[in-house]
C-alpha positions as CSV (number, residue, x, y, z in Angstrom):
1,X,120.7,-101.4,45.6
2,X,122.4,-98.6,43.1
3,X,121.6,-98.1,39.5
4,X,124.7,-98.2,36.8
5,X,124.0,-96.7,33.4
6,X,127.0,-98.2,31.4
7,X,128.2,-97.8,28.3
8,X,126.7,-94.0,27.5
9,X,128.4,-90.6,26.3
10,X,128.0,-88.3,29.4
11,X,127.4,-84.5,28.5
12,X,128.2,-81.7,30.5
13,X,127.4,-78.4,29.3
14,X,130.0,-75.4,30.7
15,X,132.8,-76.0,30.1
16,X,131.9,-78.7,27.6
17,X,132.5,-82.0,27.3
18,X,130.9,-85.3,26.0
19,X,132.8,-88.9,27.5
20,X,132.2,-92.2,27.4
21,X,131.6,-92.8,31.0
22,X,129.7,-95.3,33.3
23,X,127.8,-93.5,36.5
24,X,126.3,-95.2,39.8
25,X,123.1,-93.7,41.2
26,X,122.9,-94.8,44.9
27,X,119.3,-93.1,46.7
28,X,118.9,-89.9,45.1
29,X,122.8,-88.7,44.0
30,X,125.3,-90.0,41.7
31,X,128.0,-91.5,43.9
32,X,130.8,-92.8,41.0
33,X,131.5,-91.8,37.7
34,X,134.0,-93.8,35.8
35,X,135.5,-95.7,32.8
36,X,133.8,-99.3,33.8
37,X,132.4,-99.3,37.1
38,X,132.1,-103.0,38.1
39,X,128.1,-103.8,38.9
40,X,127.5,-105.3,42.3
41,X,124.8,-108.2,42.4
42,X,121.7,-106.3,43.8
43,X,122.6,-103.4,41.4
44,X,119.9,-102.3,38.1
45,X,122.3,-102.0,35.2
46,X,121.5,-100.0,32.3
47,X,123.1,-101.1,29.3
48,X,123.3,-97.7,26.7
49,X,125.5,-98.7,24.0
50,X,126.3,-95.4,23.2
51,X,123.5,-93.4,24.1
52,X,123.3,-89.9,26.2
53,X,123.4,-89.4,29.5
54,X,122.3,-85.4,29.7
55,X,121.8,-83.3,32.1
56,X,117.9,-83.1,33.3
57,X,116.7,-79.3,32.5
58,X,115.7,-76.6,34.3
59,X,113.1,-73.4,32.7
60,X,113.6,-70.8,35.2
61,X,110.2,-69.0,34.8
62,X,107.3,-70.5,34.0
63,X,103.5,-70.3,34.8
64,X,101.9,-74.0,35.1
65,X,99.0,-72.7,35.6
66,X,98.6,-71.4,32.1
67,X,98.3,-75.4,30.8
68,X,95.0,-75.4,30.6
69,X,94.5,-72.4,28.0
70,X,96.2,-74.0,25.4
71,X,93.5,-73.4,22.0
72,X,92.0,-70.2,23.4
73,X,91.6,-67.6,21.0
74,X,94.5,-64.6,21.2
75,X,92.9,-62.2,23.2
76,X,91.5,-58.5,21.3
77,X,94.5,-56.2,21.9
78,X,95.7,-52.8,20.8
79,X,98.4,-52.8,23.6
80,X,100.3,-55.2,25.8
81,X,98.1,-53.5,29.1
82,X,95.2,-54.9,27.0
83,X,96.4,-58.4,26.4
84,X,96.7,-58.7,29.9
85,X,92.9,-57.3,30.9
86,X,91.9,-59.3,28.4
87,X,93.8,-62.6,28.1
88,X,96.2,-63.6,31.1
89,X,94.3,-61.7,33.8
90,X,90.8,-63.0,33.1
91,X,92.0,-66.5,32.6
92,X,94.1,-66.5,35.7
93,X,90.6,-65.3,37.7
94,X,88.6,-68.2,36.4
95,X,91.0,-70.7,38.1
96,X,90.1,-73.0,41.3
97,X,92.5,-74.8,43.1
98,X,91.2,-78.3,41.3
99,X,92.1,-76.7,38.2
100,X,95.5,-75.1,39.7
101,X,96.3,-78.7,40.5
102,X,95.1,-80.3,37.3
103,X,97.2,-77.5,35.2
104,X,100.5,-78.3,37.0
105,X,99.9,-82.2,36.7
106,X,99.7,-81.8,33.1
107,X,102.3,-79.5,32.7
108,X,104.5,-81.0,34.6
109,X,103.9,-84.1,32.8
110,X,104.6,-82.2,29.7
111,X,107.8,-81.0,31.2
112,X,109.2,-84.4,31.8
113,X,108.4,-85.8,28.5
114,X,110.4,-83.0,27.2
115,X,113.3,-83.5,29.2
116,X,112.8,-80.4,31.9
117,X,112.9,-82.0,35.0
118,X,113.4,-78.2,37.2
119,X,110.4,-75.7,36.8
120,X,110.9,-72.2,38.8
121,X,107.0,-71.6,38.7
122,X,105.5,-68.2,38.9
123,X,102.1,-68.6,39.8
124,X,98.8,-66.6,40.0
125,X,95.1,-67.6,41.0
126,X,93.7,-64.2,42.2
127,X,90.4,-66.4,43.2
128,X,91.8,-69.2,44.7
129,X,95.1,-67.6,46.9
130,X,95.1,-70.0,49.9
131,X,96.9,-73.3,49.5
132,X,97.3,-72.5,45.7
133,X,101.4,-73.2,45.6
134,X,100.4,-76.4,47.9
135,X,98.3,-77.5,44.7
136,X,100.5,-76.5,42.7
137,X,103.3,-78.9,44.1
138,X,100.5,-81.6,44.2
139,X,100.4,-81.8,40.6
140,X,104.5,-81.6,40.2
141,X,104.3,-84.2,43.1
142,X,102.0,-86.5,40.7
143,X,104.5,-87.0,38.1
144,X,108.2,-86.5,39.8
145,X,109.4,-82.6,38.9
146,X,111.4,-80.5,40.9
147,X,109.5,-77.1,41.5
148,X,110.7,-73.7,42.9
149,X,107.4,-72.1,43.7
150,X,106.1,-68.2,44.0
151,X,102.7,-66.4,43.9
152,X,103.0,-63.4,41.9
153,X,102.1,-60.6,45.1
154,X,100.1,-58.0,43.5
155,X,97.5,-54.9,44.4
156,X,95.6,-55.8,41.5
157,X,92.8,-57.4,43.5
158,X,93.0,-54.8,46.6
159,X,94.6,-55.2,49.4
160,X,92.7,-58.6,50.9
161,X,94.4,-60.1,47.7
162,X,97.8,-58.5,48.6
163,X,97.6,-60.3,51.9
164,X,96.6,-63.4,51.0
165,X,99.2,-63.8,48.4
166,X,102.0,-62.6,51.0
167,X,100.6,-65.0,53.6
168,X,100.7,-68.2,50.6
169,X,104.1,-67.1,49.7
170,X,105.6,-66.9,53.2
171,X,103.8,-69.8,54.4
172,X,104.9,-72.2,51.5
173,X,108.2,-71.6,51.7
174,X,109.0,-72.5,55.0
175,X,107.4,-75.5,54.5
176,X,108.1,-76.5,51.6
177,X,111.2,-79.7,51.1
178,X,112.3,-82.4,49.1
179,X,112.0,-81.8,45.7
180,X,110.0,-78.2,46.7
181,X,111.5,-75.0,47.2
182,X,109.8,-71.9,47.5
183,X,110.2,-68.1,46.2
184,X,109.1,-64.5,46.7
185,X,107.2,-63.9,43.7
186,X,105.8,-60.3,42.4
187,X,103.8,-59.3,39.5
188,X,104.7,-56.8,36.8
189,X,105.6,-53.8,38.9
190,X,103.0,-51.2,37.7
191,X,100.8,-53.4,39.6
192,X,102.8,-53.2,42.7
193,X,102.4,-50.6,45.1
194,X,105.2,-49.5,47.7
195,X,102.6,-51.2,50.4
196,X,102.9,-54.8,48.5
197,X,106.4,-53.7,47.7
198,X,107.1,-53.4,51.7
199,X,105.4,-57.0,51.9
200,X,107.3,-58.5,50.2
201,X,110.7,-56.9,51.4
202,X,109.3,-58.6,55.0
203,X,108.4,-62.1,53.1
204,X,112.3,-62.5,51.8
205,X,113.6,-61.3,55.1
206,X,111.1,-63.8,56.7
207,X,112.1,-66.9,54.6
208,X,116.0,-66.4,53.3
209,X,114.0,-67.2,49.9
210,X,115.0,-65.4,46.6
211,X,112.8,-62.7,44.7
212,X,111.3,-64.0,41.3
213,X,109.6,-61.2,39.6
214,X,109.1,-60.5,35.4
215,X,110.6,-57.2,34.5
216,X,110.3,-54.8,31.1
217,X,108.3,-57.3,29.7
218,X,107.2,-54.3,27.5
219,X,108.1,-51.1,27.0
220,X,104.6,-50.0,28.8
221,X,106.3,-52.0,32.0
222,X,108.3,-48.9,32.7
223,X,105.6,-46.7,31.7
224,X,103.0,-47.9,33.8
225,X,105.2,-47.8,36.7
226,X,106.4,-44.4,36.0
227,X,102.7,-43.1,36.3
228,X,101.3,-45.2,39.0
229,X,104.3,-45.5,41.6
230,X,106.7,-42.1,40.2
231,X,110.2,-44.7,39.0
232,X,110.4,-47.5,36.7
233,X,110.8,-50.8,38.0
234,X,114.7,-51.5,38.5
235,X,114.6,-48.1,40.5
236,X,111.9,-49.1,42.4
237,X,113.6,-52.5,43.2
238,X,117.1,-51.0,43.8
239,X,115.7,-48.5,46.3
240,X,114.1,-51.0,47.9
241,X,117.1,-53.2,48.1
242,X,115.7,-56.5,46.5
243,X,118.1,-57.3,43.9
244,X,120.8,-60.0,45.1
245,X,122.2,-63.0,43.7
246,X,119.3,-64.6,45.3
247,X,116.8,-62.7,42.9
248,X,116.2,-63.4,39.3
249,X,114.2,-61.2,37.3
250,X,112.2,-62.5,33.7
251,X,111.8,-61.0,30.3
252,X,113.8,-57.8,31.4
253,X,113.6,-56.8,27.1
254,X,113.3,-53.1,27.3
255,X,115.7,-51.7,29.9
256,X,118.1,-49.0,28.9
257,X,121.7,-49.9,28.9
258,X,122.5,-48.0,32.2
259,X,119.2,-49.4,34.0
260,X,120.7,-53.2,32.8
261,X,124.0,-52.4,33.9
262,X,123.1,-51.5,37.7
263,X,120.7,-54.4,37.7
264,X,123.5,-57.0,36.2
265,X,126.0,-55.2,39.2
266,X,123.5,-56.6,41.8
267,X,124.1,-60.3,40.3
268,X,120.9,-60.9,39.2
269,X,119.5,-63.7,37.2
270,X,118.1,-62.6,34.1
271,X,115.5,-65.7,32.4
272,X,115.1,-65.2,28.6
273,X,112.4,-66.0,27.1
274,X,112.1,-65.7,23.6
275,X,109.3,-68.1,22.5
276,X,107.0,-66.0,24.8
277,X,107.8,-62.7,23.7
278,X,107.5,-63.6,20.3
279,X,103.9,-64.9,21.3
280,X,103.4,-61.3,22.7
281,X,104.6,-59.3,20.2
282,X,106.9,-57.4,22.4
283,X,109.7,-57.1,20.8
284,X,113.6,-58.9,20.8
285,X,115.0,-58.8,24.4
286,X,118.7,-58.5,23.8
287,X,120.1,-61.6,24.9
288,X,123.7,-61.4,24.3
289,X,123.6,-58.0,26.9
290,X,122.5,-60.1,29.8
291,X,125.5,-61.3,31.6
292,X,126.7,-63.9,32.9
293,X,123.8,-64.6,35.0
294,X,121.5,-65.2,32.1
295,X,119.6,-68.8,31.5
296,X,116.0,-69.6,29.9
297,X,112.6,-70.0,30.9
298,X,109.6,-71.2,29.2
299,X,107.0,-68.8,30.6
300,X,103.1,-69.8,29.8
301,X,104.8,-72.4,26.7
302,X,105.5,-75.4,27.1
303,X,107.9,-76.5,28.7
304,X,110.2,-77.9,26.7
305,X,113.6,-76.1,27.1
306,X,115.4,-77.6,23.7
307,X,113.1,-75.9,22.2
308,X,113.6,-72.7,24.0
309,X,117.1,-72.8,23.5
310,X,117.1,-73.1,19.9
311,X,114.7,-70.0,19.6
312,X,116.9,-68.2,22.0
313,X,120.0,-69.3,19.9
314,X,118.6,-68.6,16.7
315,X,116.8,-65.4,17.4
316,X,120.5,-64.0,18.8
317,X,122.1,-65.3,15.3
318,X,118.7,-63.2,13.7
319,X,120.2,-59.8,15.8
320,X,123.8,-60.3,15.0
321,X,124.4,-61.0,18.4
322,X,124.3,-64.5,18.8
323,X,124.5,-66.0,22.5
324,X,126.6,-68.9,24.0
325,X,123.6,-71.6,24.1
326,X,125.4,-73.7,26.8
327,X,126.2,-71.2,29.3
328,X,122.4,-70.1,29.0
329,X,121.7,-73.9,29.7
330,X,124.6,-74.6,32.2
331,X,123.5,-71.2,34.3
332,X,119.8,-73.0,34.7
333,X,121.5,-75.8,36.6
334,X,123.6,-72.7,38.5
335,X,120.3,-71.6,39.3
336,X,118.5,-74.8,40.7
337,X,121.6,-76.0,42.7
338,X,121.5,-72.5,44.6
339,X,117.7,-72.8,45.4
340,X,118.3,-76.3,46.1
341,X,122.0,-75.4,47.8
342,X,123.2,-78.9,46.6
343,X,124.4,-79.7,43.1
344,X,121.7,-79.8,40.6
345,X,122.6,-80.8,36.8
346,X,126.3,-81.2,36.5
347,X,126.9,-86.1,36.2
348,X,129.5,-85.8,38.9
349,X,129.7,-87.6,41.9
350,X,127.5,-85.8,45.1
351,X,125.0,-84.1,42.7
352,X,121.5,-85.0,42.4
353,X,120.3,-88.1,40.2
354,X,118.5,-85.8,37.7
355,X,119.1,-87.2,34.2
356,X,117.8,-88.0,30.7
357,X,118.7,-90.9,28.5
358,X,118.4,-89.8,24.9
359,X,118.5,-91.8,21.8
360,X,120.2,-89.6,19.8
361,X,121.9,-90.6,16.7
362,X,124.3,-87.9,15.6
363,X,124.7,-87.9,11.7
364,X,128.1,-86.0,11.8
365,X,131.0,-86.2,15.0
366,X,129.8,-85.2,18.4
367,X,131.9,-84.1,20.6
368,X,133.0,-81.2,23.2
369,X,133.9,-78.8,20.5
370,X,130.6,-78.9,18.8
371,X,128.3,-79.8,21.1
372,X,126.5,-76.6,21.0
373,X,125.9,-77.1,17.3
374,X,124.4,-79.9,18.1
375,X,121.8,-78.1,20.3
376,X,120.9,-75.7,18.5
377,X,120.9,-77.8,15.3
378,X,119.8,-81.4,16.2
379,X,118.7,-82.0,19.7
380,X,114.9,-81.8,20.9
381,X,112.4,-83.7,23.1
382,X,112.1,-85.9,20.6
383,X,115.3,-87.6,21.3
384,X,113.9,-88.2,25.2
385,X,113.5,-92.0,26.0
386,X,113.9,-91.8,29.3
387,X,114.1,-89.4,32.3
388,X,115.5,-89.9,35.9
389,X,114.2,-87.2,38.8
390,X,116.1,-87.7,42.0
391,X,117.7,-91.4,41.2
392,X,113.5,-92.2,40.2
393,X,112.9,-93.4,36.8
394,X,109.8,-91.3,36.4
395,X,110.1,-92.0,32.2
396,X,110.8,-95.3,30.6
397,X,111.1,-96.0,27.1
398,X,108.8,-92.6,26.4
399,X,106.1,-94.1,28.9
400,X,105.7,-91.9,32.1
401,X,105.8,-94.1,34.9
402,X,103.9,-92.5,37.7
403,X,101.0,-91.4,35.8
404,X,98.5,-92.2,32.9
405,X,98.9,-90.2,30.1
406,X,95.4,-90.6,28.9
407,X,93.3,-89.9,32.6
408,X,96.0,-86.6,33.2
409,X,94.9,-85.5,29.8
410,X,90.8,-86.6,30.7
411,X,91.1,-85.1,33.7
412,X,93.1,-81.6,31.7
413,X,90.1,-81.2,29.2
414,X,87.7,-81.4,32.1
415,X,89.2,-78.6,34.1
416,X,89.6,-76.5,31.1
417,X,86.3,-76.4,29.8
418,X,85.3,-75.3,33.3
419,X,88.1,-72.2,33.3
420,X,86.6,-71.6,30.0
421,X,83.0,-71.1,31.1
422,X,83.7,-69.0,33.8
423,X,85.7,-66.9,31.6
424,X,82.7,-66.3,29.2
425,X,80.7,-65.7,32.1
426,X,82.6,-62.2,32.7
């Protein structure tokens, strides 16, 4: 038994193009794409009458376990150092690995009701290390997403800590399948020391996996690193020969031209993420400098990458240096089909069954020529109706399919107001 979706506008993002085009989903690919594919009698055929058929998308860093501190108070900070101490980093110690699994249910839920059906997830629960990324892909599991999963490796905790998060990150990832990949994750780098440093230079030689690490997330990145470990963070990396096509570094907002030109040489991925460095206050990372390498991610927002790319896009207008919105989108599926190593976003034939059915009714001409307009200008998770994870209907006429809404959300509110009052106990 396959699926047809006949009669819908197909969209593909680089190069462009928007057709009227019927696909089969057999299992978990698309197997035919053509002008009036001819049902067979045990087939499910979705009738669009004009609706799109859009890629499923992918936010290339984000932190899921940051769901449940949605409506706590902005931390007191006179620097970015102190944001951390007092926001992120005590928050991220109050976690337990129900509430690691709770958060990533939730968000991930989030993330397929906005469309993004790929999360690279950067994680960090400095009390609850062992089995944490297992939890984590629990709670992805629970709903339907694809996740490429990492523990941000830190000394921040001691050495014990170090350990622990090497051993989650090495272990995960050779185990992980299906719709789970994992990743080499490290912290900001002024909290890495050349012993983590050689940890995790052992953990990617150990599992073939890619490094994920935020980078110059602030100017005091570089500065921190400088003092503590004697060279700023794209040194330290170079020398240490982590950078590869494999690797893809976040934020990366306050590098000087020459350190951003050896670290685009090394091919890279750079993740923008405007919507969380505006929540920061750190500044405008220059997007339009970034390569061709260069997609989105999400960070501790939610997850909703429309909405990412329209900041992205507008903020780049706001500089004078605007950015080509579909590349950054198109390189996100680049991304997740290398992590995967089988196509992941592009409605061909052979490439996973990850799509979204939106009901999008254009007021003006849509087609290949202006289709980034219209996602900058008119697109958003609004439009979502439905949303397809690996030939699995996982969203149906805005309902999600595998869970209850109401008992995630229950079950959210729970585990938050238990983060919470650890947090206020110190």
């Amino acid at each position: 038994m396959g699926t047809v979706l006949k009669g819908g506008h197909v969209v593909e993002l680089e190069p462009a193009l928007v057709e009227r085009v019927d696909l089969r989903i057999e299992g978990e690919r698309i197997v035919e794409r053509a002008p009036d594919i001819a049902p067979r009698p045990d087939d499910e055929v979705v009738a669009l009458s004009g609706k799109l058929i859009f890629p499923g998308l992918v936010s290339a860093h984000h932190r899921l376990h940051a769901s449940l501190a949605r409506g706590l108070a902005e931390p007191r900070a006179g620097n970015y150092q102190e944001a951390l101490e007092n926001g992120r980093w005590r928050y991220e110690a109050a976690l337990d690995g129900d509430a690691v699994q709770v958060a990533a249910c939730v968000g991930g839920l989030e993330a397929l009701q906005c469309g993004t059906t790929t999360l690279f997830d950067f994680h960090s629960s400095p009390k609850a290390i062992a089995g944490s990324l297992v939890r984590v892909a629990r709670g992805l599991h629970e709903v339907g997403v694809r996740g490429v999963l990492s523990y941000a490796v830190t000394d921040r905790k001691g050495a014990l800590g170090r350990e622990e998060g090497l051993e989650e990150t090495v272990g995960f990832a050779r185990k992980a399948k299906g719709r789970f990949r994992g990743q080499v994750g490290a912290a900001s780098l002024f909290t890495v020391g050349p012993e983590a440093l050689a940890g995790i230079q052992e953990a990617l030689a150990a599992t073939g996996a890619g490094l994920h690490v935020p980078v110059a997330e602030d100017p005091l990145d570089e500065k921190l690193s400088v003092e503590r470990h004697g060279a700023p963070p794209v040194t330290r990396l170079l020398e240490a020969g982590l950078l590869s096509p494999k690797s893809q570094l976040a934020h990366v907002g306050h590098l000087a031209w020459a350190e951003l030109a050896q670290l685009l040489a090394t091919g890279t991925w750079v993740v923008h993420t405007p919507r969380s460095n505006q929540q920061l206050e750190v500044g405008y990372a220059p997007a339009l400098k970034f390569g061709a390498r260069a997609t989105l991610g999400t960070d501790g927002m939610a997850a909703d990458v429309f909405a990412e790319a329209q900041a992205a896009y507008l903020r780049s207008r706001e500089a004078g240096q605007p950015i080509d919105v579909l590349r950054y989108l198109a390189n996100g599926h680049r991304l997740a089909s290398q992590s995967f190593d089988f196509p992941v976003g592009p409605l061909r034939e052979g490439a996973a069954a990850d799509l979204l059915l939106l009901d999008y009714l254009p007021p003006t001409p849509l087609n290949a020529g202006n289709l980034a307009w219209h996602v900058a200008y008119g697109l958003g998770s609004r439009h979502v109706e439905a949303v397809m994870v690996e030939g699995t209907w996982r969203i149906w006429a805005r309902r999600p399919l595998s869970v209850s809404p109401s008992v995630v959300a229950d079950q959210a509110r729970e585990a938050a107001t238990a983060v919470w009052a650890r947090m206020s106990q110190g």
